[in-house]
VONU-135033 format. One record per atom (N, C-alpha, C, O): x, y, z; atom name. Coordinates in nm, 2 decimals. Layout:
REM VONU-135033
+--------+--------+--------+------+
!     xx !     yy !     zz ! loza !
+--------+--------+--------+------+
!      X !      Y !      Z !   CA !
...
+--------+--------+--------+------+
//
This chain:
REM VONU-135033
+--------+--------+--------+------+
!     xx !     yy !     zz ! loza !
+--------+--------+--------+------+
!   0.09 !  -0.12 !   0.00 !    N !
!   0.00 !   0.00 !   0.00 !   CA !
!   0.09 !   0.12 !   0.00 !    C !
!   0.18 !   0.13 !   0.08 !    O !
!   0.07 !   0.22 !  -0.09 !    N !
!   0.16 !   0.35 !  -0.10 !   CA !
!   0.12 !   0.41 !   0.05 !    C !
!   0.03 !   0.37 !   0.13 !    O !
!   0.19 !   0.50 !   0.05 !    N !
!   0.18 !   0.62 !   0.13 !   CA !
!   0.07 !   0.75 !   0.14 !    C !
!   0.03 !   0.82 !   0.23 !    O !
!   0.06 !   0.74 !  -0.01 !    N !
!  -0.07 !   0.82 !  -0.04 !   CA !
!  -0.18 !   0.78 !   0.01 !    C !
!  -0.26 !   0.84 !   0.09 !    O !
!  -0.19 !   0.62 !  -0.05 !    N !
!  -0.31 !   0.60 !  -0.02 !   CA !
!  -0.32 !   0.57 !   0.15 !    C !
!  -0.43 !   0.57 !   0.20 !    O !
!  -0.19 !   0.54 !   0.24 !    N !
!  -0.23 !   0.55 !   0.36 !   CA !
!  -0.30 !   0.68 !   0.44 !    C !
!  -0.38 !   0.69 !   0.53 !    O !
!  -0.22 !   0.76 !   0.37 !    N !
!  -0.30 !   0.90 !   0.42 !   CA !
!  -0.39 !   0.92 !   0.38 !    C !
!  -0.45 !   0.98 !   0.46 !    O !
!  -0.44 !   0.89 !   0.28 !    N !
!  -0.61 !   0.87 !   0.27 !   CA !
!  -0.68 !   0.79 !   0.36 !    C !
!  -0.80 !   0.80 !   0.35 !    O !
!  -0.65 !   0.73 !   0.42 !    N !
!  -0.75 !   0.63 !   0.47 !   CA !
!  -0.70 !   0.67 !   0.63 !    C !
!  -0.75 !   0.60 !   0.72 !    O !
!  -0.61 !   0.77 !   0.67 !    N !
!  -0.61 !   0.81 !   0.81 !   CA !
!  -0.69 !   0.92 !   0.81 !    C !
!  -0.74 !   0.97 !   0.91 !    O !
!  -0.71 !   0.99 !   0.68 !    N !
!  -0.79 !   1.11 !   0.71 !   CA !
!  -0.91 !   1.05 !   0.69 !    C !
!  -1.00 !   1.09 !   0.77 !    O !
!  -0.95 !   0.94 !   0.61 !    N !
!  -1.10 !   0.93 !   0.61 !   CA !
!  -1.13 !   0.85 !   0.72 !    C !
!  -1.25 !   0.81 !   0.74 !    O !
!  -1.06 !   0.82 !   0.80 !    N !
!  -1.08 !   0.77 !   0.97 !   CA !
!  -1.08 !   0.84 !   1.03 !    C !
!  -1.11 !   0.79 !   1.15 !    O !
!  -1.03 !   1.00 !   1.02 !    N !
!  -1.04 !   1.11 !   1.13 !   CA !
!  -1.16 !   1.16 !   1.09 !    C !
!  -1.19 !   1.24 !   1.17 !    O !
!  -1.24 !   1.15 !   1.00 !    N !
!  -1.34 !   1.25 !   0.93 !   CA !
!  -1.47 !   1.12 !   0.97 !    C !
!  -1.59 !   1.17 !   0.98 !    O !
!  -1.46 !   1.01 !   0.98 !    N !
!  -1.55 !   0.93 !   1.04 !   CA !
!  -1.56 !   0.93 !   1.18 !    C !
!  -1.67 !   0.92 !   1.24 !    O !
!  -1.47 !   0.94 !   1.21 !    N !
!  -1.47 !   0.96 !   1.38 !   CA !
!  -1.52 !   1.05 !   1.44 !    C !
!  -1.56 !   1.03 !   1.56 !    O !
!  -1.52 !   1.17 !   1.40 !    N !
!  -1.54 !   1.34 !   1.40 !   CA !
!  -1.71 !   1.32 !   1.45 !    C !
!  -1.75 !   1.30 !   1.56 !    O !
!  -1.80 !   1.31 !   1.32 !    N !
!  -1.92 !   1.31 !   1.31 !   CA !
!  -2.00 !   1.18 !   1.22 !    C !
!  -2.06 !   1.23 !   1.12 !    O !
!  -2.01 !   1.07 !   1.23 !    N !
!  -2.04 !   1.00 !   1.14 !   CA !
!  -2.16 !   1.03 !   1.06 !    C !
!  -2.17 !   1.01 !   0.94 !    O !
!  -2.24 !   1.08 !   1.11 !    N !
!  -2.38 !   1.09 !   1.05 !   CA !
!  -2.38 !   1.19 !   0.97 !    C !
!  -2.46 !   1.19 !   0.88 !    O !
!  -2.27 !   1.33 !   0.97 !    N !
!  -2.20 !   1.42 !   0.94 !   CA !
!  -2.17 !   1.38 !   0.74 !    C !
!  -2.21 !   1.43 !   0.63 !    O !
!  -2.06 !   1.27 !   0.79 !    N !
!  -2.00 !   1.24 !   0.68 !   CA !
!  -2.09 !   1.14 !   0.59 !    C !
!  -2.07 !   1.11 !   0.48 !    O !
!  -2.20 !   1.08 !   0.65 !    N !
!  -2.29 !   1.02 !   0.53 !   CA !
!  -2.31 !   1.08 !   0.46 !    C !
!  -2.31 !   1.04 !   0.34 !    O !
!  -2.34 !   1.22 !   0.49 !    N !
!  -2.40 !   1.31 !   0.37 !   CA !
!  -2.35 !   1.39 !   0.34 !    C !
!  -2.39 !   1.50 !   0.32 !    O !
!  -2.23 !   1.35 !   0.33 !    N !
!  -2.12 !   1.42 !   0.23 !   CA !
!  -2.14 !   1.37 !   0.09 !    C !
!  -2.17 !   1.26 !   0.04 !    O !
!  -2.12 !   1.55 !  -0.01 !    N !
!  -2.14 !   1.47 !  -0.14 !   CA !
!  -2.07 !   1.58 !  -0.22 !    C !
!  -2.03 !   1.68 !  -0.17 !    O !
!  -2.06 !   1.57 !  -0.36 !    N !
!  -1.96 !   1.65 !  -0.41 !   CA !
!  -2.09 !   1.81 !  -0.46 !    C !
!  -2.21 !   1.80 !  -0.44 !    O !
!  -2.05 !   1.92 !  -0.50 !    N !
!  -2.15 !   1.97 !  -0.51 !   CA !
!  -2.19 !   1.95 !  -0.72 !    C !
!  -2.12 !   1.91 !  -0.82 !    O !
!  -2.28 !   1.98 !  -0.71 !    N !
!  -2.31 !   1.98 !  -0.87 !   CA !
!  -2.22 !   2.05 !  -0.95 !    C !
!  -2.20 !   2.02 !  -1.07 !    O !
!  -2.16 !   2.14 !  -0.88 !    N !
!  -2.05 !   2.18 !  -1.00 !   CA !
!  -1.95 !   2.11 !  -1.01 !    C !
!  -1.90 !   2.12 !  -1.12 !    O !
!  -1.91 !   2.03 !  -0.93 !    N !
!  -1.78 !   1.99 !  -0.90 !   CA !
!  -1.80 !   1.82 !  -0.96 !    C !
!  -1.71 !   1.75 !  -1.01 !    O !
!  -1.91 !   1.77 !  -0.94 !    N !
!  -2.02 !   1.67 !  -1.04 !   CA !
!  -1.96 !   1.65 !  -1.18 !    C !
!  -1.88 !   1.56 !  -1.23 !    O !
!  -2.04 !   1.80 !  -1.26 !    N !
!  -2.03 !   1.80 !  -1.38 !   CA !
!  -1.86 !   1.76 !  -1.43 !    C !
!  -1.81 !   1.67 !  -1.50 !    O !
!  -1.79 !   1.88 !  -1.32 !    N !
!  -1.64 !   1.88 !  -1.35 !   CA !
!  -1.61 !   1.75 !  -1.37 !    C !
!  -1.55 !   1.74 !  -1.47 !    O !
!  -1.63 !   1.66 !  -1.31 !    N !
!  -1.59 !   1.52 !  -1.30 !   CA !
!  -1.62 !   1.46 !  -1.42 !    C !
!  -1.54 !   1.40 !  -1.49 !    O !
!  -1.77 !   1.48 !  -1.46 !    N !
!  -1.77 !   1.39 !  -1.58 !   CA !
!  -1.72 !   1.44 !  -1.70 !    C !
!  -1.70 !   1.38 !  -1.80 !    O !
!  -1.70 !   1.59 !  -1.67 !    N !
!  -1.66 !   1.64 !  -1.79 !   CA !
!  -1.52 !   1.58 !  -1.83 !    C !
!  -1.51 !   1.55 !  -1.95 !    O !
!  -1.42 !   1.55 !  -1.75 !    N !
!  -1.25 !   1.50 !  -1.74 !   CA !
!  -1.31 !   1.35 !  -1.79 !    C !
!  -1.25 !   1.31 !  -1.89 !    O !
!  -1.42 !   1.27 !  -1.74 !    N !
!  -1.40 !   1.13 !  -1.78 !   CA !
!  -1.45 !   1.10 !  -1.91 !    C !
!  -1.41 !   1.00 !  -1.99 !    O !
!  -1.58 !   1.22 !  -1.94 !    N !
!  -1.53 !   1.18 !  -2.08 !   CA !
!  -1.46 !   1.26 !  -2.19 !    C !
!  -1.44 !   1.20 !  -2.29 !    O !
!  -1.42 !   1.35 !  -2.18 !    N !
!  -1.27 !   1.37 !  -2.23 !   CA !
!  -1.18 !   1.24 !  -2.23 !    C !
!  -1.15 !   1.16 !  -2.32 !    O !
!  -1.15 !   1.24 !  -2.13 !    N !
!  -1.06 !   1.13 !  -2.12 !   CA !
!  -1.10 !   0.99 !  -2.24 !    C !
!  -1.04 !   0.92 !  -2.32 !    O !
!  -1.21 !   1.00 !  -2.18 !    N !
!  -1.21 !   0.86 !  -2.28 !   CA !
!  -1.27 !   0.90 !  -2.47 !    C !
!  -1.27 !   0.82 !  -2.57 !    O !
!  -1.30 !   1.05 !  -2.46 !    N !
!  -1.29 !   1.06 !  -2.61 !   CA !
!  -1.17 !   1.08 !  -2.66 !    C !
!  -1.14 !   1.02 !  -2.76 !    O !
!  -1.10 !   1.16 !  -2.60 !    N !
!  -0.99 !   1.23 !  -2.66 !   CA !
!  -0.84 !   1.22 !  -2.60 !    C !
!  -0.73 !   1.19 !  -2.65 !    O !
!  -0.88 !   1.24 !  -2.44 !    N !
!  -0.73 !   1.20 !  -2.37 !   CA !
!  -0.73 !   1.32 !  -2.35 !    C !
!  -0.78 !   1.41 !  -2.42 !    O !
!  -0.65 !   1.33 !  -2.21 !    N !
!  -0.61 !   1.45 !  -2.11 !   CA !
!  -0.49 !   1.52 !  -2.07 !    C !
!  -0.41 !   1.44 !  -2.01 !    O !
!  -0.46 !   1.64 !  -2.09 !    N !
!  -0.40 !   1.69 !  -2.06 !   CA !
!  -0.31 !   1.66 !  -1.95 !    C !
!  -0.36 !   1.58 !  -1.88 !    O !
!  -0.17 !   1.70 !  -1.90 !    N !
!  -0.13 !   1.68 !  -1.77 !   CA !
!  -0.16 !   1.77 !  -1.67 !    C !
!  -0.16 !   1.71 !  -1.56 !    O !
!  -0.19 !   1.89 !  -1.66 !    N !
!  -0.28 !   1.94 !  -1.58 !   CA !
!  -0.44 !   1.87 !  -1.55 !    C !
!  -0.46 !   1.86 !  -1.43 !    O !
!  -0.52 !   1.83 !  -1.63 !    N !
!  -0.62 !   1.75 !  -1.68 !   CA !
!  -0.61 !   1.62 !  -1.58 !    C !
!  -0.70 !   1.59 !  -1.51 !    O !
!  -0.49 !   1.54 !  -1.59 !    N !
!  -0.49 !   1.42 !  -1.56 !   CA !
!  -0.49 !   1.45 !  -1.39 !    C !
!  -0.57 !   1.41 !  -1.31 !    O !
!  -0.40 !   1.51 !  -1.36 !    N !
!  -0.35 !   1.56 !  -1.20 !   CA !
!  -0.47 !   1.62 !  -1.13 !    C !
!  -0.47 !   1.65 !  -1.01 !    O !
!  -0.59 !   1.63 !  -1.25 !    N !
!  -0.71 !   1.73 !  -1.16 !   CA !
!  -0.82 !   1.56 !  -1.13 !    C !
!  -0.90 !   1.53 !  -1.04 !    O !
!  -0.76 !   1.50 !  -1.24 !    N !
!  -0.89 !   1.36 !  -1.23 !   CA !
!  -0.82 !   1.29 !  -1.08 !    C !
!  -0.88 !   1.26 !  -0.97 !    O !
!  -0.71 !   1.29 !  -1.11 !    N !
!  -0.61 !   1.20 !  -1.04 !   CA !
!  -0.69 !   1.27 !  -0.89 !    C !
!  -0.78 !   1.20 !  -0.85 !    O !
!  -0.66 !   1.39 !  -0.82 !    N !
!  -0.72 !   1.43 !  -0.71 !   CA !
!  -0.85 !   1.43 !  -0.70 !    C !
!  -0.91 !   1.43 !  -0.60 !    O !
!  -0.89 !   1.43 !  -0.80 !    N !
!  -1.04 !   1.43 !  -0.76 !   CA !
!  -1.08 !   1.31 !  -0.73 !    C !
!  -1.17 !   1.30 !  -0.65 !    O !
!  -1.03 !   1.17 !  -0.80 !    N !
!  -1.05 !   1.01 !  -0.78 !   CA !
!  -0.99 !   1.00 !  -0.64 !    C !
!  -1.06 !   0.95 !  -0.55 !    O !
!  -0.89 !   1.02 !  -0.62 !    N !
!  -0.85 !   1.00 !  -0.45 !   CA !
!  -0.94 !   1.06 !  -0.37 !    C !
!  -1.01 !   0.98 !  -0.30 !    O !
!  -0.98 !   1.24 !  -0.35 !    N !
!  -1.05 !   1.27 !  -0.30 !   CA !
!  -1.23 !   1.16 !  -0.27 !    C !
!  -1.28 !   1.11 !  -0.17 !    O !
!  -1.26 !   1.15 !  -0.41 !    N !
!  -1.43 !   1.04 !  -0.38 !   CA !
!  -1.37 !   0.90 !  -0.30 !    C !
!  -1.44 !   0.85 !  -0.21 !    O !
!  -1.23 !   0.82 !  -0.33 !    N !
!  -1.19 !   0.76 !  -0.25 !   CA !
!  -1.22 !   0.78 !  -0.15 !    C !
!  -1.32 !   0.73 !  -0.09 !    O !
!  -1.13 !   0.91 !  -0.08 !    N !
!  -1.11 !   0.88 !   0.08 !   CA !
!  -1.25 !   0.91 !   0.13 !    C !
!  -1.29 !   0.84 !   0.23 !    O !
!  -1.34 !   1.00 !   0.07 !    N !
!  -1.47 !   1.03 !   0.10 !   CA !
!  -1.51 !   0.89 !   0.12 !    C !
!  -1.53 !   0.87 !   0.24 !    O !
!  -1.53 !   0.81 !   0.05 !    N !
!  -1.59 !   0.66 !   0.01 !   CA !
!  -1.52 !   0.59 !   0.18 !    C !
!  -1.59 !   0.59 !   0.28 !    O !
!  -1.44 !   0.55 !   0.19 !    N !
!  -1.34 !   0.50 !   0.27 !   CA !
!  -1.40 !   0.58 !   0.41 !    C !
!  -1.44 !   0.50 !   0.50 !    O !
!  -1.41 !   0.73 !   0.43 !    N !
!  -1.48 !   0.77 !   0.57 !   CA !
!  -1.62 !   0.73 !   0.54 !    C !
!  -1.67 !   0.76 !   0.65 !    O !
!  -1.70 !   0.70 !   0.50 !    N !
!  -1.80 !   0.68 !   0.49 !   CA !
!  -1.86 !   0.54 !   0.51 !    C !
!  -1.98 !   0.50 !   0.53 !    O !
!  -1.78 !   0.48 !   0.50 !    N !
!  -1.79 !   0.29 !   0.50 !   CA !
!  -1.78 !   0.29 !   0.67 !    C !
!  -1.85 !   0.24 !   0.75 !    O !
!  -1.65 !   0.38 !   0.71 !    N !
!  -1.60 !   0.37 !   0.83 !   CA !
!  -1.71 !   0.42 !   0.95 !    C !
!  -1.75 !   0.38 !   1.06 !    O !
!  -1.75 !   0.57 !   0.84 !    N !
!  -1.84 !   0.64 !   0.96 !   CA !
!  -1.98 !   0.56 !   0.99 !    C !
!  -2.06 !   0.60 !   1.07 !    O !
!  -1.99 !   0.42 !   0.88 !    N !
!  -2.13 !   0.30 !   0.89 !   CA !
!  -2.09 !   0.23 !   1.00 !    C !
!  -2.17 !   0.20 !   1.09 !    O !
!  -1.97 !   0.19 !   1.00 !    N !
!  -1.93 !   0.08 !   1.08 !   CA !
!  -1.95 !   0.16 !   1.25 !    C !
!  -2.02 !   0.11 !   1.34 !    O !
!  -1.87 !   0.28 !   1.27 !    N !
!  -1.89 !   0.39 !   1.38 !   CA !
!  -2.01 !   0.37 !   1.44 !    C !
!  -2.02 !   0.35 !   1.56 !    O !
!  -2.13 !   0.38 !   1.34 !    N !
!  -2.24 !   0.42 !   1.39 !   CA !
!  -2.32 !   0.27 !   1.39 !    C !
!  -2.41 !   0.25 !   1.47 !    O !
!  -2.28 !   0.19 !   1.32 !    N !
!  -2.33 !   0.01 !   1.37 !   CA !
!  -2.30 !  -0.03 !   1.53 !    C !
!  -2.37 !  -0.07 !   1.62 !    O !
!  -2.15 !   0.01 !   1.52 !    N !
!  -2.07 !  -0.03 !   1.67 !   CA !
!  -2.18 !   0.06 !   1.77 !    C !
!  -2.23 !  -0.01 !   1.86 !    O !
!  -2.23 !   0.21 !   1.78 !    N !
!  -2.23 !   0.26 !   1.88 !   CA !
!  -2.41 !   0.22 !   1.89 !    C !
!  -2.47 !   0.25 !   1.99 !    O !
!  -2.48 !   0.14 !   1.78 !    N !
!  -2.60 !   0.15 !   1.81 !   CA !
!  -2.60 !   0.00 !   1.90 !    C !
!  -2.63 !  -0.02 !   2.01 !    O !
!  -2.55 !  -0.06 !   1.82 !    N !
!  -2.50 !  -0.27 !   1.92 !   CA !
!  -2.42 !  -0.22 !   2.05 !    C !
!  -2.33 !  -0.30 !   2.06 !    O !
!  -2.41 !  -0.14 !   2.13 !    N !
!  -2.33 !  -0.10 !   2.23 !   CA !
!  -2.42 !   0.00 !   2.30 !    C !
!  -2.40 !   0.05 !   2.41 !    O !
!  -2.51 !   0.02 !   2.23 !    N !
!  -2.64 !   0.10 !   2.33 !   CA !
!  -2.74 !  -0.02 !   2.38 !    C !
!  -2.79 !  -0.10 !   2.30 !    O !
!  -2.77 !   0.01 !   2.54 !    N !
!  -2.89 !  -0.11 !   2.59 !   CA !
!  -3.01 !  -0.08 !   2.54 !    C !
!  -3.06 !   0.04 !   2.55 !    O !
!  -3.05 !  -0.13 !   2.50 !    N !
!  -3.24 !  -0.09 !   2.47 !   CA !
!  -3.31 !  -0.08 !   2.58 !    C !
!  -3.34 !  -0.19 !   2.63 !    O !
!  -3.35 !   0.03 !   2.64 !    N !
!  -3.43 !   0.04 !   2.74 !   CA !
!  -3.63 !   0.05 !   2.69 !    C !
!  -3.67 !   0.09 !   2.58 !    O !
!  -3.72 !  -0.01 !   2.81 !    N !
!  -3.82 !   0.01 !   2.76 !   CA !
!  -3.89 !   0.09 !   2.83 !    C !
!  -3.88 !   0.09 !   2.95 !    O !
!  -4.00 !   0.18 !   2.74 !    N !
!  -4.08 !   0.28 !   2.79 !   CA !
!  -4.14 !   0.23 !   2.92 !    C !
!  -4.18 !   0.11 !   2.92 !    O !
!  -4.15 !   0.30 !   3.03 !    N !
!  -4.29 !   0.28 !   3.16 !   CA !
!  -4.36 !   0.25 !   3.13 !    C !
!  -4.38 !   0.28 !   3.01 !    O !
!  -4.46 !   0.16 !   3.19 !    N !
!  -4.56 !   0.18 !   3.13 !   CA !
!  -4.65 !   0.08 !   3.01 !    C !
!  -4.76 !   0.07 !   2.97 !    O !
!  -4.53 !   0.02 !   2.98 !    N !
!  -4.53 !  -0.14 !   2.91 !   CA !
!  -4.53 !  -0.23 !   2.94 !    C !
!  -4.52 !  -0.32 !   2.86 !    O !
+--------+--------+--------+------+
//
């Protein structure tokens, strides 16, 4: 495993940890959407620039590590619900 990708996955474990329910609903905004598909299909019509490629290249790590806190901040919020007692109302 590179180095890069370790530091992706320590930040998307700090960003899960933070607020899980937070980072579920993380998402890219519409502009930054289009930007995306705009590079992939370039890419696959024509082929990309090196500026071009270094913008896909961060933006693919970035939805990674997003992807990566988000599996984590599921797991977060599984552990903390199996780790709460179920109590029952009075009265039942």
């Amino acid at each position: 495993m590179s180095a890069q990708f370790e530091l992706y996955e320590e930040m998307a474990e700090i960003l899960a940890q933070m607020d899980p329910e937070k980072v579920l609903r993380l998402k890219a905004s519409p502009a930054r959407s289009r930007r995306l598909e705009a590079l992939l299909e370039k890419n696959r019509e024509k082929g990309l620039n090196e500026d071009e490629i270094a913008e896909l290249d961060r933006m693919l790590m970035l939805n990674r590590m997003i992807g990566l806190a988000k599996m984590r901040a599921k797991q977060v919020l599984n552990e903390t619900k199996e780790n709460t007692p179920i109590t029952q109302e009075s009265g039942r």
